[in-house]
LOBA-843337 format. One record per atom (N, C-alpha, C): residue in one letter; x, y, z. Coordinates in steps of 0.001 Angstrom, whole numbers, padded with zeros to 6 digits, always signed. Example, Ala and Ser with C-alpha at 12.3 -4.5 7.8 and 13.67 -1.06 7.14 Angstrom:
<sites>
A+013190-005690+007800
A+012300-004500+007800
A+013200-003300+007800
S+012850-002250+007080
S+013670-001060+007140
S+012900+000030+007870
</sites>
This chain:
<sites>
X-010611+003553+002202
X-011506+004545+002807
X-012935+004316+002321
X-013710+004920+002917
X-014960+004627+002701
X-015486+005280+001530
X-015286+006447+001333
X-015781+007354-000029
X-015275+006846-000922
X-014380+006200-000584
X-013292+005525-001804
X-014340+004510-002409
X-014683+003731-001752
X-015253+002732-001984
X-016498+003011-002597
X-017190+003877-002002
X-018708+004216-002623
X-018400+004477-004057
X-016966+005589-003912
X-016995+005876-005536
X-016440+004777-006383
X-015833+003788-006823
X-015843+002877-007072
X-016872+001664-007346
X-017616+001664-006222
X-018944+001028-006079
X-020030+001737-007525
X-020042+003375-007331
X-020653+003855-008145
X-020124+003480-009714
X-019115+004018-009809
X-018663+004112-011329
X-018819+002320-011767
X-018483+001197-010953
X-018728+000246-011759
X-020363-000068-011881
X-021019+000270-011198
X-022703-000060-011871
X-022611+001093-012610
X-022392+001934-013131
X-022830+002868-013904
X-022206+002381-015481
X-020978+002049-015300
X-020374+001374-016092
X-020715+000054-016653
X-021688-000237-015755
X-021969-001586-016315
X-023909-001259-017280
X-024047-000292-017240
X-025257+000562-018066
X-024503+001618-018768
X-023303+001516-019623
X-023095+003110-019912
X-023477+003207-020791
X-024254+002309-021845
X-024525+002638-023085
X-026208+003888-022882
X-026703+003696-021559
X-028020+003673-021654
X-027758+005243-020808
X-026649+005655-019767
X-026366+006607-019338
X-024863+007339-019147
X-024401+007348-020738
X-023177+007541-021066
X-022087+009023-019869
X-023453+009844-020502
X-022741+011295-020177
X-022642+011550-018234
X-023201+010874-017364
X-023706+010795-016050
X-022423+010095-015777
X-022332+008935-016384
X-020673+008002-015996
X-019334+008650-016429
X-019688+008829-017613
X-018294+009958-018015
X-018002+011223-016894
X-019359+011675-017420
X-018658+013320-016510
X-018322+013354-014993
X-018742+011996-014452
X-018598+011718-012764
X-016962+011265-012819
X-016310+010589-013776
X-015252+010411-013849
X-013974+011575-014332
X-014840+012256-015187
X-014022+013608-015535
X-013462+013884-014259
X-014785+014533-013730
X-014991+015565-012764
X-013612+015202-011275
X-013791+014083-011128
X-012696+013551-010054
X-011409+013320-010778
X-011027+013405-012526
X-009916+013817-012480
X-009373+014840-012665
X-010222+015764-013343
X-009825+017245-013194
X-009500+017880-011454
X-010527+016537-010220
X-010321+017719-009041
X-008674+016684-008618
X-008661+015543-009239
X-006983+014886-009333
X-005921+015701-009310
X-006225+016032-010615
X-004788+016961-010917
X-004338+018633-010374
X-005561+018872-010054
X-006087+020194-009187
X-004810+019895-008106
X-005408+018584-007136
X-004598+018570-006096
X-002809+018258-006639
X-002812+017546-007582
X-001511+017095-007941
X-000596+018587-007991
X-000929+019650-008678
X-000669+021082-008690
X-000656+022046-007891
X-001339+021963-006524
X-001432+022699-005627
X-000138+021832-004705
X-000530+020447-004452
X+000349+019590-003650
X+001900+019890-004371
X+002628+019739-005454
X+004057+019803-005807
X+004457+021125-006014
X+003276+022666-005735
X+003441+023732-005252
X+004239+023878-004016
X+003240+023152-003252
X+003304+023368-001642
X+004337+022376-001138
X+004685+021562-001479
X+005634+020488-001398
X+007449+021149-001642
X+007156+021952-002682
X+008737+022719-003266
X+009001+023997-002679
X+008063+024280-001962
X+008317+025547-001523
X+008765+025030+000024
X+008044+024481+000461
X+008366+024016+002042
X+010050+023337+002461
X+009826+022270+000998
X+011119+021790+001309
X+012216+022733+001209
X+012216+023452+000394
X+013098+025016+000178
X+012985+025507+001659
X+012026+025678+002184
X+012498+026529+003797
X+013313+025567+004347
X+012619+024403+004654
X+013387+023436+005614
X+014497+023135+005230
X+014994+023561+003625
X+016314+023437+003658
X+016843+024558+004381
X+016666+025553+003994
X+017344+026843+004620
X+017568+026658+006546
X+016037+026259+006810
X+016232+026547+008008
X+016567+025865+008886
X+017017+024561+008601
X+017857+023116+009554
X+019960+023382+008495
X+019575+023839+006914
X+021264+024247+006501
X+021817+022342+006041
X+020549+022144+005563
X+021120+020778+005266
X+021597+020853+003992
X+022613+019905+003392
X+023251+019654+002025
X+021845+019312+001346
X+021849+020579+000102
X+020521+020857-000924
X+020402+018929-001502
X+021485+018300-001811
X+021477+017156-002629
X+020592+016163-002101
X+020855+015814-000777
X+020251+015349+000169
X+018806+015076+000166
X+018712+016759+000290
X+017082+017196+000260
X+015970+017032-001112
X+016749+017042-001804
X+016455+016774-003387
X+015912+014862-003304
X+016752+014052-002892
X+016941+012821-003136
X+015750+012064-002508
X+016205+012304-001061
X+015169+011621+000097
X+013931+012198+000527
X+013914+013594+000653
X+012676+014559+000634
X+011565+014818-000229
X+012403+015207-001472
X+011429+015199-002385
X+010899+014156-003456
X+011893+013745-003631
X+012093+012113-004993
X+011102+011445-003804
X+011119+010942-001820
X+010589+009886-001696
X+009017+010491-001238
X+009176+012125-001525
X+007428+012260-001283
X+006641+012196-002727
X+007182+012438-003305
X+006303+012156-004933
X+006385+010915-005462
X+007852+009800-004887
X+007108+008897-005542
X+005918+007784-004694
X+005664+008227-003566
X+004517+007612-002864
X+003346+007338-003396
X+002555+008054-004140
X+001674+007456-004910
X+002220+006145-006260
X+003205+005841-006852
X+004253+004729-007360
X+003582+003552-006400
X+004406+003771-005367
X+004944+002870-004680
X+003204+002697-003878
X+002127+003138-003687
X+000650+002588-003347
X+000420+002248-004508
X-000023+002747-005568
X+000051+002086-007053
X+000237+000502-007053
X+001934+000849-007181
X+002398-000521-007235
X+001926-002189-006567
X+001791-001533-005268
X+001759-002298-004213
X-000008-002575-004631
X-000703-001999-004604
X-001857-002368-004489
X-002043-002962-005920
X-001309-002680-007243
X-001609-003895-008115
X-001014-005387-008007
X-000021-005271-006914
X+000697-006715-006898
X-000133-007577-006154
X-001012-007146-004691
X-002271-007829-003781
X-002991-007907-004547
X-003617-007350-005599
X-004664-008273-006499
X-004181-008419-007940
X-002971-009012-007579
X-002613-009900-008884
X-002403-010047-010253
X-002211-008453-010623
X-002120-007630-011601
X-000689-007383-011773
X+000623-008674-011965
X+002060-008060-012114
X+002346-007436-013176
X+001816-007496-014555
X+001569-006575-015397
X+001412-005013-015243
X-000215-004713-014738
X-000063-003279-014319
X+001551-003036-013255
X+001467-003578-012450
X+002859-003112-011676
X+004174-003014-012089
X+004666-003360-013028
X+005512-003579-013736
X+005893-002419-014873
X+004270-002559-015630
X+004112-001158-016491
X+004270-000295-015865
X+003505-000260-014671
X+003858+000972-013690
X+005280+001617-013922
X+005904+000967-013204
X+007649+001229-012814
X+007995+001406-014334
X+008014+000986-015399
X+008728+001486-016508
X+007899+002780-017017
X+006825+002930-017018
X+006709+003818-017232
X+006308+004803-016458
X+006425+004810-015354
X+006310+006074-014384
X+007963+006945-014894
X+008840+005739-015025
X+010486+005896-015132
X+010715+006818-016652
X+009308+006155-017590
X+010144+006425-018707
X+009532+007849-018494
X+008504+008090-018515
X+007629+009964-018046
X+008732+010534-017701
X+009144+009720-016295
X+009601+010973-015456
X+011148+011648-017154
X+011877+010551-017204
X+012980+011136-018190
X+011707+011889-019217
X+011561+011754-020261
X+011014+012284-021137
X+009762+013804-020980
X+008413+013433-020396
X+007403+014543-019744
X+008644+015559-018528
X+008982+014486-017800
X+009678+015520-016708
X+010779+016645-017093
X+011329+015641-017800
X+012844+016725-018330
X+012525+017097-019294
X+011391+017237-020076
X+011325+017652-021599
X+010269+019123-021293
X+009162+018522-020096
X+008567+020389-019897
X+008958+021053-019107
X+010046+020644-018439
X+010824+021232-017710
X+011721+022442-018538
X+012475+021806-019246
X+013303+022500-020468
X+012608+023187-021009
X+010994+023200-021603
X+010479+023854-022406
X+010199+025138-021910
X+009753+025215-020622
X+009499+026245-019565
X+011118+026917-019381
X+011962+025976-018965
X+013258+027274-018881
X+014511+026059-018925
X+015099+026278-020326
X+016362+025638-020324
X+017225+025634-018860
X+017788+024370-018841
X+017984+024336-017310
X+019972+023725-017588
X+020739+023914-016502
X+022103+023443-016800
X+022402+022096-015984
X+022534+021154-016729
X+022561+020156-016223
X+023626+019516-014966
X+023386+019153-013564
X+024105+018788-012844
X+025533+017358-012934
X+026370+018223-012800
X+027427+017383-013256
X+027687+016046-012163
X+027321+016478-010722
X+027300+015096-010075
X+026313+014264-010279
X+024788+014597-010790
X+024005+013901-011573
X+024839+012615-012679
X+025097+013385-013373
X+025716+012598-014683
X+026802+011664-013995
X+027311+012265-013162
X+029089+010949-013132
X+028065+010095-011953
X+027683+010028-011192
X+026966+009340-010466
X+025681+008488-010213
X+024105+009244-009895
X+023072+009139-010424
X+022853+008181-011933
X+023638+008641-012826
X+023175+008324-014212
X+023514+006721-014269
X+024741+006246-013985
X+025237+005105-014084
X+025005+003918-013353
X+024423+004856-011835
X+023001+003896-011356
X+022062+003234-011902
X+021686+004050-012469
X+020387+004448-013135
X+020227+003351-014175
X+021049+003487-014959
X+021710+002814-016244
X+021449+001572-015624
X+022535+000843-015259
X+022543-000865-014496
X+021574-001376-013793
X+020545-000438-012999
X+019737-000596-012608
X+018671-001199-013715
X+018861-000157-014659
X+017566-000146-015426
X+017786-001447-016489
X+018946-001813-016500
X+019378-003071-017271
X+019395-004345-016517
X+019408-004158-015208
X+019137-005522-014493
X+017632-005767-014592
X+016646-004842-014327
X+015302-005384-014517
X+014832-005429-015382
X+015196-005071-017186
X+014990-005342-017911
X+015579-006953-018167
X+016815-007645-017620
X+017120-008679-017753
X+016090-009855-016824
X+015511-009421-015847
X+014553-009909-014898
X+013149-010281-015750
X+012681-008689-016237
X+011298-008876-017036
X+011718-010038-018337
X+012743-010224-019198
X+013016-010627-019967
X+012837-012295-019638
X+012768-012598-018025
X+013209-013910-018029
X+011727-014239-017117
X+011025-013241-017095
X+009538-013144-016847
X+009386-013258-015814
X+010076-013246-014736
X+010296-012884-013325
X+010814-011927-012616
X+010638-011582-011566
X+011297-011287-010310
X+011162-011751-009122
X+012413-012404-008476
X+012275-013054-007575
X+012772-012167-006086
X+012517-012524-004674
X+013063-012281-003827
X+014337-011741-004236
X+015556-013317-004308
X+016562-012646-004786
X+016963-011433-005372
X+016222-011360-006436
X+016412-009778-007254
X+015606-008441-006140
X+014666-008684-005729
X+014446-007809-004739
X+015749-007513-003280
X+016291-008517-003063
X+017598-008310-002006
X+017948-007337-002922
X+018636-007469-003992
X+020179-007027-004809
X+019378-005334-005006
X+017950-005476-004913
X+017056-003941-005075
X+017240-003186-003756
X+017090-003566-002688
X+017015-003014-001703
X+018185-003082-001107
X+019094-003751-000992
X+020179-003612-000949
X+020854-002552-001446
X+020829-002189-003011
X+021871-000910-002990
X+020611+000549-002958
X+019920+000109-002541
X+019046+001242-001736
X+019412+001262-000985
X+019993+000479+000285
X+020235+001131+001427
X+021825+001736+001274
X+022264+001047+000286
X+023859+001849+000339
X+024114+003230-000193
X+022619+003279-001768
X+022755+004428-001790
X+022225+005813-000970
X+021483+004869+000164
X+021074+006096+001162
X+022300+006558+002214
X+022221+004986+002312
X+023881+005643+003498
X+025052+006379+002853
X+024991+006410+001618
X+026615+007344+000997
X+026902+008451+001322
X+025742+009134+001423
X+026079+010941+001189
X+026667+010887+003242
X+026015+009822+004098
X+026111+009643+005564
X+027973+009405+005986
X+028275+008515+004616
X+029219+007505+005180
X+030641+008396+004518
X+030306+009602+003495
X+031004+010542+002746
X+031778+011491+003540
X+032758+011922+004032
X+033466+012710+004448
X+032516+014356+004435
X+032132+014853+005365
X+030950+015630+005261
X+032011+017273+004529
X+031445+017703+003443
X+032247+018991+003075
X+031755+020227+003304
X+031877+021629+003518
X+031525+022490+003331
X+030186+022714+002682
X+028993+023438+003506
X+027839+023097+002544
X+028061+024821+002078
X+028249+024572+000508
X+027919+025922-000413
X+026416+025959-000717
X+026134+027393-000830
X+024734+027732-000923
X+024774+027460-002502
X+023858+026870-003085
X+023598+026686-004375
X+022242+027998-004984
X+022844+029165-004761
X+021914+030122-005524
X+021138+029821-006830
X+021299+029296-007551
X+020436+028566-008275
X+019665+028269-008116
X+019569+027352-007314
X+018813+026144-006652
X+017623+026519-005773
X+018432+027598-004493
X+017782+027791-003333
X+017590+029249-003320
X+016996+029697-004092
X+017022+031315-004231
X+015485+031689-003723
X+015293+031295-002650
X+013665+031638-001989
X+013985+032853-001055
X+012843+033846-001715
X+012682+034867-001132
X+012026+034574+000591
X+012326+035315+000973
X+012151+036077+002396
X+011379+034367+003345
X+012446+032966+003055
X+012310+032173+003653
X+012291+032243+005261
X+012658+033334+006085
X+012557+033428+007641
X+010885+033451+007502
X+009968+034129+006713
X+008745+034306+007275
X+007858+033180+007641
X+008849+032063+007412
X+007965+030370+007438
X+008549+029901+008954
X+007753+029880+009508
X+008574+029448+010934
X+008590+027696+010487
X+009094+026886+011617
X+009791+025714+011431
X+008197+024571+011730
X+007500+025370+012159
X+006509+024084+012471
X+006079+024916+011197
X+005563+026062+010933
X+004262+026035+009143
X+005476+025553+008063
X+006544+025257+008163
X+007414+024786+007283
X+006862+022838+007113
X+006869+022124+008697
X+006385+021128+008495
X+005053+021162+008373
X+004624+021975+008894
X+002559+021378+008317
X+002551+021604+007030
X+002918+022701+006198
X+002762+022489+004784
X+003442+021603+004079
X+004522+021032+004248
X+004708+019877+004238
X+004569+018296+004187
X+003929+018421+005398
X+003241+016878+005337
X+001867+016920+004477
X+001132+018159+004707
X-000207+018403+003690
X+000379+018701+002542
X+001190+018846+001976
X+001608+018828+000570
X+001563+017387-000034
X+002259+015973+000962
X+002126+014879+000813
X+001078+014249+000653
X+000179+014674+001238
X-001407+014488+001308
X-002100+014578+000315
X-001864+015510+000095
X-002362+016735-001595
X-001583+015505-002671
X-000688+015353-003044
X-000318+014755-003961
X-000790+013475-003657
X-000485+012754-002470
X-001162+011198-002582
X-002767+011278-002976
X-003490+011779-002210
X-004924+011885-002604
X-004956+012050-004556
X-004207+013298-004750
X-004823+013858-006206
X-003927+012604-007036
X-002735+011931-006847
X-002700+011012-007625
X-003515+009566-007428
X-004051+009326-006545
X-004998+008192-006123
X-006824+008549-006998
X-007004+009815-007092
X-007825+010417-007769
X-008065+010117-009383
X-006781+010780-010115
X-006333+010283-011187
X-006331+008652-011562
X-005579+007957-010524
X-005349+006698-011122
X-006441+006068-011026
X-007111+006331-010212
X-008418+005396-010120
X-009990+005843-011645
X-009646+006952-011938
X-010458+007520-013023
X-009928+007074-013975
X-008704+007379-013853
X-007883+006734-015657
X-008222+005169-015455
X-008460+004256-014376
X-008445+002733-014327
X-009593+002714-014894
X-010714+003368-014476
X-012319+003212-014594
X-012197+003010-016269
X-011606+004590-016687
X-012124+004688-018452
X-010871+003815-019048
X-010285+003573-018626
X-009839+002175-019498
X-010225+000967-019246
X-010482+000408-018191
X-010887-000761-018121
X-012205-000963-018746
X-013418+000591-018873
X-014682-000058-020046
X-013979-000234-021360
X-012801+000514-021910
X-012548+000211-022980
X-011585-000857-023945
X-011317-001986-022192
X-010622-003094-022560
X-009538-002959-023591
X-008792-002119-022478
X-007219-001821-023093
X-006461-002598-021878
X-005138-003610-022800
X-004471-004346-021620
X-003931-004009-020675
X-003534-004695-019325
X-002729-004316-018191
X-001956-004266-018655
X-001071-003987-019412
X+000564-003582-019977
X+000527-002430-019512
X-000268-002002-021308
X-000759-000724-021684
X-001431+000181-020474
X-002106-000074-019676
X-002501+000674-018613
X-001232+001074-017955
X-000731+000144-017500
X+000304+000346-016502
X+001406+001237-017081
X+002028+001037-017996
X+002823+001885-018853
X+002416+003323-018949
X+000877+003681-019518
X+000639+005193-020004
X-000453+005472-018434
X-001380+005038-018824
X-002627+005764-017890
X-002118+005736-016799
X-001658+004560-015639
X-001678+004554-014257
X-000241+005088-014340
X+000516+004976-014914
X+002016+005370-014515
X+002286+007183-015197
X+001153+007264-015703
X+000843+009170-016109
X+000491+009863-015075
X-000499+009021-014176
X-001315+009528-013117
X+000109+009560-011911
X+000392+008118-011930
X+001605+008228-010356
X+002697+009320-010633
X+003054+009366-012315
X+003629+010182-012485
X+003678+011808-012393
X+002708+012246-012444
X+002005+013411-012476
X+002849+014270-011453
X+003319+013355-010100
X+003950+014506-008985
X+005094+015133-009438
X+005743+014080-009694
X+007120+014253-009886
X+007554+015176-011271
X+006571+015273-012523
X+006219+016134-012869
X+005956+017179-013049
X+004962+017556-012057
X+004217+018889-011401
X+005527+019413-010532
X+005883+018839-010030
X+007510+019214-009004
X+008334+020032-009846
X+008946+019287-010924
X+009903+019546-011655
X+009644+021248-012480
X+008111+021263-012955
X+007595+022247-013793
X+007544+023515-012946
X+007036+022932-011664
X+007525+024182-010530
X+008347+024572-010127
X+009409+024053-010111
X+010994+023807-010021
X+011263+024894-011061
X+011080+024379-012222
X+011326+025160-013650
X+010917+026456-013768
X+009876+026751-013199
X+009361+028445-013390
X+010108+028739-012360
X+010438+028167-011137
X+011056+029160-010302
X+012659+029105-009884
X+012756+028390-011277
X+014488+028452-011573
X+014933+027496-010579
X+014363+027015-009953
X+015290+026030-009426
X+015921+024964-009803
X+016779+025181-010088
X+017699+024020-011807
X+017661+022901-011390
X+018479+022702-009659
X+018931+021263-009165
X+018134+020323-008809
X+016688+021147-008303
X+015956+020130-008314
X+015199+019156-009982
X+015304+019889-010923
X+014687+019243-012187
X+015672+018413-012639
X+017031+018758-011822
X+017312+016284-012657
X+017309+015553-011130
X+017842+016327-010060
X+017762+015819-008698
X+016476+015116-008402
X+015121+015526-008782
X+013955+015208-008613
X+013582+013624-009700
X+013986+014199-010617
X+013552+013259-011854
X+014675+011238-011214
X+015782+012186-011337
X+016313+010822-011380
X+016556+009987-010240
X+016071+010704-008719
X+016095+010558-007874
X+014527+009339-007907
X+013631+010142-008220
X+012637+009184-008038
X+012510+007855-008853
X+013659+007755-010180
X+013554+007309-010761
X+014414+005850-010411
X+015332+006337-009619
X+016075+005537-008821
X+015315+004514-007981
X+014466+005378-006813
X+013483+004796-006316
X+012473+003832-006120
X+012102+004239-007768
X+010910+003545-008720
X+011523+002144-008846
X+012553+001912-008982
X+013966+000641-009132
X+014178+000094-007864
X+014541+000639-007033
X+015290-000152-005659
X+014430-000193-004539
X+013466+000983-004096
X+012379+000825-003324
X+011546-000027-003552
X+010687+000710-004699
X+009360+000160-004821
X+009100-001227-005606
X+010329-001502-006648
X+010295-002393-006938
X+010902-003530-006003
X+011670-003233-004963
X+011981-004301-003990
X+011378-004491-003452
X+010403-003539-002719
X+009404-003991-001365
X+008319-004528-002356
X+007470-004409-003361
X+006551-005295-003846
X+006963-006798-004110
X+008304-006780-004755
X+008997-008041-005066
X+009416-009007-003773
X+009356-008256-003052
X+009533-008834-001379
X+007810-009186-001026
X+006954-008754-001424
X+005929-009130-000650
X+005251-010253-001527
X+005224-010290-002894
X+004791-011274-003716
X+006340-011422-004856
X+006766-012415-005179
X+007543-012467-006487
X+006365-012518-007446
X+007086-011873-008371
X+006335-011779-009644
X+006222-012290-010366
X+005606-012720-011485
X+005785-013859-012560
X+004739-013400-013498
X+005489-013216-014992
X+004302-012880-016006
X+005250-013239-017323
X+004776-012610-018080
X+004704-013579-019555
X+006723-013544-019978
X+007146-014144-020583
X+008434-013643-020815
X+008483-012274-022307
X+009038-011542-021828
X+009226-010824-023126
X+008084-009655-022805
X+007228-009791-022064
X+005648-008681-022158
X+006488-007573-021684
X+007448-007634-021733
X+007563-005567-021152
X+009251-005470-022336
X+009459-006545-023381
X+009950-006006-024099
X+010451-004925-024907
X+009596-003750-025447
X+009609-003023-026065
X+009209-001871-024945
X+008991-001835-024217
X+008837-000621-022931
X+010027-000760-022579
X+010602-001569-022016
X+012263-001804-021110
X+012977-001420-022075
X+012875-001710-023667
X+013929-001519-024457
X+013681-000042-024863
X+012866+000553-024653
X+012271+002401-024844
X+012719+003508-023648
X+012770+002445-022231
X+013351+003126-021282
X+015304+002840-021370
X+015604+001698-021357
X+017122+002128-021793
X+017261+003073-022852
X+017065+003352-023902
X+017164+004069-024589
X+017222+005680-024274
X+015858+005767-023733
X+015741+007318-023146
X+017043+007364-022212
X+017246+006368-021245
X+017860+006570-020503
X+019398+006869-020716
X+019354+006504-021944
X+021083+006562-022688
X+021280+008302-023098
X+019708+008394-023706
X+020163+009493-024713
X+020240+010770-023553
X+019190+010797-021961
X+019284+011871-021400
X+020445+011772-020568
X+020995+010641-020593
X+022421+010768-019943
X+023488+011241-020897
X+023431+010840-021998
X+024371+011833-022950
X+024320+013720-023001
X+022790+013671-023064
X+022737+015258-022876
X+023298+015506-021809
X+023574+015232-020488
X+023519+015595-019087
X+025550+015721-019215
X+026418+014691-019636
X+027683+014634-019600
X+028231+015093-020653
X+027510+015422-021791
X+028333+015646-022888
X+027694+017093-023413
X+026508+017141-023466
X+025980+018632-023737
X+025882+019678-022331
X+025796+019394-021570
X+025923+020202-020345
X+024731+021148-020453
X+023712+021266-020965
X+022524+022145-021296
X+021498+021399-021667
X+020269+021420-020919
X+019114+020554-021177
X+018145+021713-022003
X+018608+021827-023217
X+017780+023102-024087
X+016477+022638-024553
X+015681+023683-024988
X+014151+023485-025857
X+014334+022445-026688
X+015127+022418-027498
X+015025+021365-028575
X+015279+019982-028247
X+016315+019581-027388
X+016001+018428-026687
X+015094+018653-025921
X+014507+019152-025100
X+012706+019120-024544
X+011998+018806-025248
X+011819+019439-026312
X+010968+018963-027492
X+010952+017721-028074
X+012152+016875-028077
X+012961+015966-028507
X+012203+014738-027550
X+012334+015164-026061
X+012132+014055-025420
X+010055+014316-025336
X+009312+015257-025194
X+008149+014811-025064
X+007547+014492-026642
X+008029+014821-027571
X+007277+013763-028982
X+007930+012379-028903
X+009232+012209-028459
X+009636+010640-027856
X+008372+009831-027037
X+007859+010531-026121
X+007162+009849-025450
X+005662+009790-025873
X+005367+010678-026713
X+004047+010453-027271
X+004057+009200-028673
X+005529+009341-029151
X+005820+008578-030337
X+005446+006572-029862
X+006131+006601-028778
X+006238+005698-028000
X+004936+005060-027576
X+004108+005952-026770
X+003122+005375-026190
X+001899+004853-027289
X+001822+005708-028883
X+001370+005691-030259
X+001400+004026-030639
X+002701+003809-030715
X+003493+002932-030916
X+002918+001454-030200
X+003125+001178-029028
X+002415+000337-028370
X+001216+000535-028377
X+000168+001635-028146
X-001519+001704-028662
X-001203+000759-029926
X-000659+000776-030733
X-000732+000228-032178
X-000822-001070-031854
X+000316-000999-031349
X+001073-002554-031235
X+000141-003990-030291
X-001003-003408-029809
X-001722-004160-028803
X-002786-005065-029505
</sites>
């Protein structure tokens, strides 16, 4: 877009004088991420509430709606992210991206989620979802390890993307029970079926813009401060893509809606794996250092072990594991700052 560009245009000459007009470059960059996250918050408002009518008012299976609705409208800023660091040649940032958009979503997502309102963890989550999740997350750690991704590995990505879309299709259709939990929206008739979709698609809007906002401010003030494409991709740009899915979950959380805060999380997280990492890997194979996403891949199995244990074996995603998982992720990101 064109404003896009001006602003960009701006911040790098300004940036390229900031010693001489520090506070003029800074606060122009603030300012567009504070109005970032503005939208990121209004958008996964308006986004959770809508999809809540349109569940009610088409009576579709809540799981469904959780998976493909919401997981594939928040992770759209990911998947532009992604894509636009792989066309200019940045497989690093893209890479960091996906692990750590993945590792947020477990840790920030499910940890202020919990903090806001202990939530009960979904049991078809755990026997299903999780073990995806798991192999998934161990095949592309075996990929980064060998400092590639090829086509090939993009088939075997998109591939059980499409199987895991067709399952719930190809499943013997059951009785849809109302999940009161879940779907407990007051006086949902007053949304007729078209302001159900316009707030909707402008909810998508709202979040792509306010995370395109973010990522491009967090790129600006790190790139004057010549911190690596790992490290970017991992915390700053994958904080920013992350932010929806986030903001979703926390709204989710105040308004008790339980199923969407692992439905959301691990749904997109899925995504982040078989979508987005297939269609970039389909448009360029990747190739970068062997071993450079070592200690991120080996931080996301991990999380990924321990919130699948809570989910099958504790059955309660309480404060103290919340707590548990967001000093994890600050411990972590500490950790690599160090390590660079």
């Amino acid at each position: 877009m064109v404003w896009q560009r001006k602003y960009d245009i701006f911040i790098l000459e300004n940036l390229e004088n900031f010693m001489s007009m520090p506070a003029m470059a800074l606060l122009h960059v603030v300012f567009f991420l504070v109005i970032g996250f503005m939208l990121l918050i209004y958008g996964a408002k308006f986004f959770c509430d809508s999809t809540l009518h349109i569940l009610r008012k088409f009576n579709i299976n809540s799981a469904m709606v959780e998976i493909f609705l919401i997981s594939i409208g928040t992770a759209a800023p990911d998947l532009v992210a992604t894509i636009t660091a792989v066309l200019e040649d940045h497989p690093n940032i893209a890479m960091g991206n996906i692990v750590g958009s993945n590792f947020s979503n477990l840790t920030l997502g499910f940890g202020i989620a919990s903090l806001i309102s202990p939530f009960k963890c979904d049991r078809r989550v755990a026997l299903v979802e999780f073990p995806l999740l798991l192999a998934l997350t161990i095949f592309f750690t075996s990929c980064c390890l060998r400092g590639q991704i090829t086509r090939c590995a993009s088939a075997v990505f998109l591939t059980t993307f499409v199987v895991y879309l067709l399952f719930p299709f190809l499943r013997k259709k059951s009785k849809n029970v109302s999940d009161k939990t879940c779907l407990n929206v007051e006086n949902f008739n007053l949304w007729s079926t078209k302001k159900s979709g316009t707030v909707f698609i402008s909810s998508i809007v709202l979040l792509t813009l306010g995370a395109h906002l973010v990522v491009t401010s967090c790129y600006h003030i790190s790139n004057f401060f010549k911190i690596s494409e790992t490290f970017i991709g991992f915390s700053l740009l994958a904080l920013g893509t992350s932010a929806p899915e986030i903001f979703v979950v926390t709204t989710a959380a105040k308004q008790r809606h339980y199923t969407i805060c692992s439905g959301n999380i691990i749904g997109s997280n899925l995504l982040n794996l078989m979508l987005i990492t297939g269609v970039c890997t389909l448009i360029h194979p990747l190739y970068f250092a062997k071993g450079s996403l070592l200690m991120e891949t080996c931080a996301l199995i991990l999380i990924t072990m321990i919130t699948w244990y809570i989910f099958a074996v504790k059955k309660v995603f309480s404060r103290k594991y919340g707590l548990m998982c967001v000093a994890t992720y600050f411990l972590v990101v500490f950790f690599l700052h160090k390590s660079i």
